[in-house]
C-alpha positions as CSV (number, residue, x, y, z in Angstrom):
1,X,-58.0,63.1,-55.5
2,X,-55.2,63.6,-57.6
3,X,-55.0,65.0,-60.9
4,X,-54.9,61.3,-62.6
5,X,-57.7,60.7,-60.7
6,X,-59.5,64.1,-62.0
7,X,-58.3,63.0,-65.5
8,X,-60.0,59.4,-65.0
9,X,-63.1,60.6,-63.9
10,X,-63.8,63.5,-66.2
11,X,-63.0,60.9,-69.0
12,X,-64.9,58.5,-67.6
13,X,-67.9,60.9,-66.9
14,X,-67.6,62.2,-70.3
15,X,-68.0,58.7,-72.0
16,X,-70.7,57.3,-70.2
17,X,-72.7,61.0,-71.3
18,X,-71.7,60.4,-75.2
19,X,-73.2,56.6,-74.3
20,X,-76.1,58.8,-73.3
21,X,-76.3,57.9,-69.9
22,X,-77.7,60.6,-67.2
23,X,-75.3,61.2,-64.7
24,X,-76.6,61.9,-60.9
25,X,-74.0,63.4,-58.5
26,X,-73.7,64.2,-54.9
27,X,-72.6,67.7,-54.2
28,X,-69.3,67.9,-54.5
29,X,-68.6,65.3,-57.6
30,X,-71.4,67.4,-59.2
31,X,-70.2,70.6,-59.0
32,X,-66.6,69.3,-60.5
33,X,-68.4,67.8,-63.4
34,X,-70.1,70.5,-64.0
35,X,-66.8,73.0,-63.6
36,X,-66.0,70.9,-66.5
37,X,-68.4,71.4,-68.6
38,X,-70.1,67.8,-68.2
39,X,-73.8,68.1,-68.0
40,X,-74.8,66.4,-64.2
41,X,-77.9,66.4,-61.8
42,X,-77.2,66.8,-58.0
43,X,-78.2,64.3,-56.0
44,X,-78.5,64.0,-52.2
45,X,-76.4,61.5,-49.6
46,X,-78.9,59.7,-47.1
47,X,-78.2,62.1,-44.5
48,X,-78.6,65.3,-46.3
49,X,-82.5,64.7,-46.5
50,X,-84.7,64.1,-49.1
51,X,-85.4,62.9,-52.1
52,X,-81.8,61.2,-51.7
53,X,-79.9,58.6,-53.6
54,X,-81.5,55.9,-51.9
55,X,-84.9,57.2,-52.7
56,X,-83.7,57.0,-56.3
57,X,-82.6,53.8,-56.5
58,X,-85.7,52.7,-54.8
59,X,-87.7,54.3,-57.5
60,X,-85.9,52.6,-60.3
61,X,-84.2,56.1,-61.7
62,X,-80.7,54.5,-61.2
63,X,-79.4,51.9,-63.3
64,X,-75.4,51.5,-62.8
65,X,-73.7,52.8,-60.0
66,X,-70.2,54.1,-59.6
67,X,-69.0,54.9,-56.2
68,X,-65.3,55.6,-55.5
69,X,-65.4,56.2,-51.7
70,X,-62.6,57.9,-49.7
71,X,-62.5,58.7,-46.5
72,X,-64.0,57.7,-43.1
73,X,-67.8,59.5,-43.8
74,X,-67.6,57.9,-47.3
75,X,-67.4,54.1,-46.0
76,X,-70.9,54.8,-44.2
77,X,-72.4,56.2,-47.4
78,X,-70.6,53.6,-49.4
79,X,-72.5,50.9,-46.9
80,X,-76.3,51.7,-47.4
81,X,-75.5,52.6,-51.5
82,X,-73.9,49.3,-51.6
83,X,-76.6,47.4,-49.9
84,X,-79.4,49.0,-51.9
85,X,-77.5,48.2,-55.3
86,X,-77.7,44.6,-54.2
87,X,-80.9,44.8,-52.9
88,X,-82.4,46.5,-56.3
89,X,-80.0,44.3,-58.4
90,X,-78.3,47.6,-59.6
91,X,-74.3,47.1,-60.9
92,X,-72.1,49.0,-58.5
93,X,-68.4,49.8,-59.4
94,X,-65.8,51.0,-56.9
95,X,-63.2,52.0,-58.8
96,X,-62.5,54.4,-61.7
97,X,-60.4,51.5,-63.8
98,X,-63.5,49.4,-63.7
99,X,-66.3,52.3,-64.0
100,X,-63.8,53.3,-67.4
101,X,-63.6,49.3,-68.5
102,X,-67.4,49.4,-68.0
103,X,-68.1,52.4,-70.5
104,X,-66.0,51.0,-72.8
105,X,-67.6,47.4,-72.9
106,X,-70.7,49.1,-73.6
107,X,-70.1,51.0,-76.3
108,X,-68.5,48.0,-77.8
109,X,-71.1,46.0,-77.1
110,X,-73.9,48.8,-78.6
111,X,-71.0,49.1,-81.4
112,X,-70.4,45.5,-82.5
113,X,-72.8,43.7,-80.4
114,X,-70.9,40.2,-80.0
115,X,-67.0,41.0,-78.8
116,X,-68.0,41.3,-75.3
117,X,-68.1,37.8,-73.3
118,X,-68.5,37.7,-69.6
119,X,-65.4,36.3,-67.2
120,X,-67.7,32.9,-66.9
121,X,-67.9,32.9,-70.8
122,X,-64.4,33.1,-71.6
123,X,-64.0,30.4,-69.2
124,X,-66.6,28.1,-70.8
125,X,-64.6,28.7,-73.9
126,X,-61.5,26.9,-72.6
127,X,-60.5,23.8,-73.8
């Protein structure tokens, strides 16, 4: 990870907590939050035993999902978290750009309430 990347998810991180979101981590995303001073709760891959991150989102303690996989063990992980997102209906980001655009849309729409549309509603809208 680079040190945009670092920037992007400790912003990112950060807003989702003032949004009051809890964040859940695996080891080493948690201890980097926490290095930073952003307030985190370890969580366990599937192969590191249980409970694990699939046992959370099986018991409803996960709501949004942001996984940003790299590397060659990361695409297994990133396979059964993906599949259980879809499975529980649970939103799953891959990317920092989107997991940023997310926090921000809402707060805007906890802010404001009505200036957020979905892509199909903004296309209803055209003339």
């Amino acid at each position: 990870m680079n040190s945009n990347d670092h920037a992007a998810v400790l912003d990112t991180a950060r807003r989702f907590r003032e949004l009051g979101f809890r964040i859940m981590a695996t080891e080493g995303t948690h201890a980097f939050l926490c290095s930073h001073g952003i307030e985190a709760e370890p969580i366990k891959k599937l192969h590191e035993g249980r409970p694990n991150i699939l046992d959370a989102i099986k018991n409803g303690e996960i709501q949004l999902i942001v996984n940003t996989p790299v590397g060659k063990l990361s695409q297994y992980d990133d396979s059964y978290i993906r599949k259980a997102a879809i499975k529980h209906k649970i939103p799953y980001i891959t990317t920092l750009s989107a997991a940023a655009a997310s926090a921000e849309g809402i707060a805007a729409r906890r802010i404001g309430g009505g200036g957020v549309k979905s892509l199909q509603e903004y296309h209803a809208d055209i003339k």
